[in-house]
N, C-alpha and C positions, 0 to 999 in steps of 0.2 A: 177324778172323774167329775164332772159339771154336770149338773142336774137343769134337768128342761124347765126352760118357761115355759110359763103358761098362762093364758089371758085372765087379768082382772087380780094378777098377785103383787100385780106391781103398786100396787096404793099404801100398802102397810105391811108387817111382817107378819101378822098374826095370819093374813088373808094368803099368803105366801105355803104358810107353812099349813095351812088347810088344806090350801091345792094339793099338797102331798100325802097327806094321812086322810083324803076325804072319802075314802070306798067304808065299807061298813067293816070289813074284816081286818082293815089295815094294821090300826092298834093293836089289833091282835096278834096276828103276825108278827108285828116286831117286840110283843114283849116277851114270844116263844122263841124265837132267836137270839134274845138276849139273855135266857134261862139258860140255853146251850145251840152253840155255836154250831155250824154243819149238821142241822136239822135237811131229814129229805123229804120230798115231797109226800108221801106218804104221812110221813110221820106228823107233818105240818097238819094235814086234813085232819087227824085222831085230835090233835091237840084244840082246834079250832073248829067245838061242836055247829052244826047247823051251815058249816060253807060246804057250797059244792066244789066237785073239783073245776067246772069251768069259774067260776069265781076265784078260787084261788089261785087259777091258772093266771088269770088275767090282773088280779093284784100282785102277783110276786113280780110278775114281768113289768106292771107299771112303776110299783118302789126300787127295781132294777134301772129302769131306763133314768130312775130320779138320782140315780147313783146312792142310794138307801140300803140297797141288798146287793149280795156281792153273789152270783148263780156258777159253781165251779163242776164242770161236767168231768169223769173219770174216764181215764179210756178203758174202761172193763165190759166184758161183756157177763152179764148183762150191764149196760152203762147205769152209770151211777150218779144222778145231780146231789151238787148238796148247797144248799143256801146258809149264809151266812148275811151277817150286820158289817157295813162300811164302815171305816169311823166316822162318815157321815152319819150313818145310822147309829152310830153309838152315841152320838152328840146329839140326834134330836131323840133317842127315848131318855137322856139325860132331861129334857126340855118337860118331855110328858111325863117324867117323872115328877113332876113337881104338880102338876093339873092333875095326877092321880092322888096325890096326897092330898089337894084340895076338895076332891069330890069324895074323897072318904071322910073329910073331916066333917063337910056339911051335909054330904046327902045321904052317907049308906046311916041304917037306923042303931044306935049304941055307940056312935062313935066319938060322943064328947066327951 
């Protein structure tokens, strides 16, 4: 799956991969998917205090269209979506995994 461009990512990698993680809840979302796989939307809200559901309605769909999130609908009734991580998306919280380890080392308080 090809993930969308998008204007002003083309200069460097770092500005690239912003365009994709840059909604406020993003991170969050993909570190609760990476915790466990086929999270449902419900579930996703609980996890991720302070987002509304049209907020996170509108980031799953954009890390979707980025080929990040994989959305697998059930044919049950009542229907059943369940989100899961690409190995795209598994490759870039491999990425932020490492700018997570750096901002605990310098910013959270106790952590030298």
């Amino acid at each position: 799956m090809a993930s969308t461009r998008r204007p002003g990512a083309d200069h460097c990698g770092i500005a690239a991969a912003m365009t994709v993680i840059d909604g406020k809840w993003k991170v969050s979302i993909l570190w609760e998917l990476e915790q466990c796989p086929g999270r449902r939307f419900g579930e996703l809200r609980r996890l991720v205090p302070g987002v509304s559901e049209k907020v996170l309605a509108a980031q799953l769909r954009e890390l979707e269209a980025d080929g990040i999130v994989h959305r697998e609908v059930f044919d049950e009734v009542p229907p059943r979506v369940e989100y899961s991580l690409t190995p795209l998306g598994q490759e870039l919280n491999g990425a932020l995994e490492s700018l997570g380890e750096w901002g605990a080392k310098h910013l959270l308080p106790d952590s030298a």
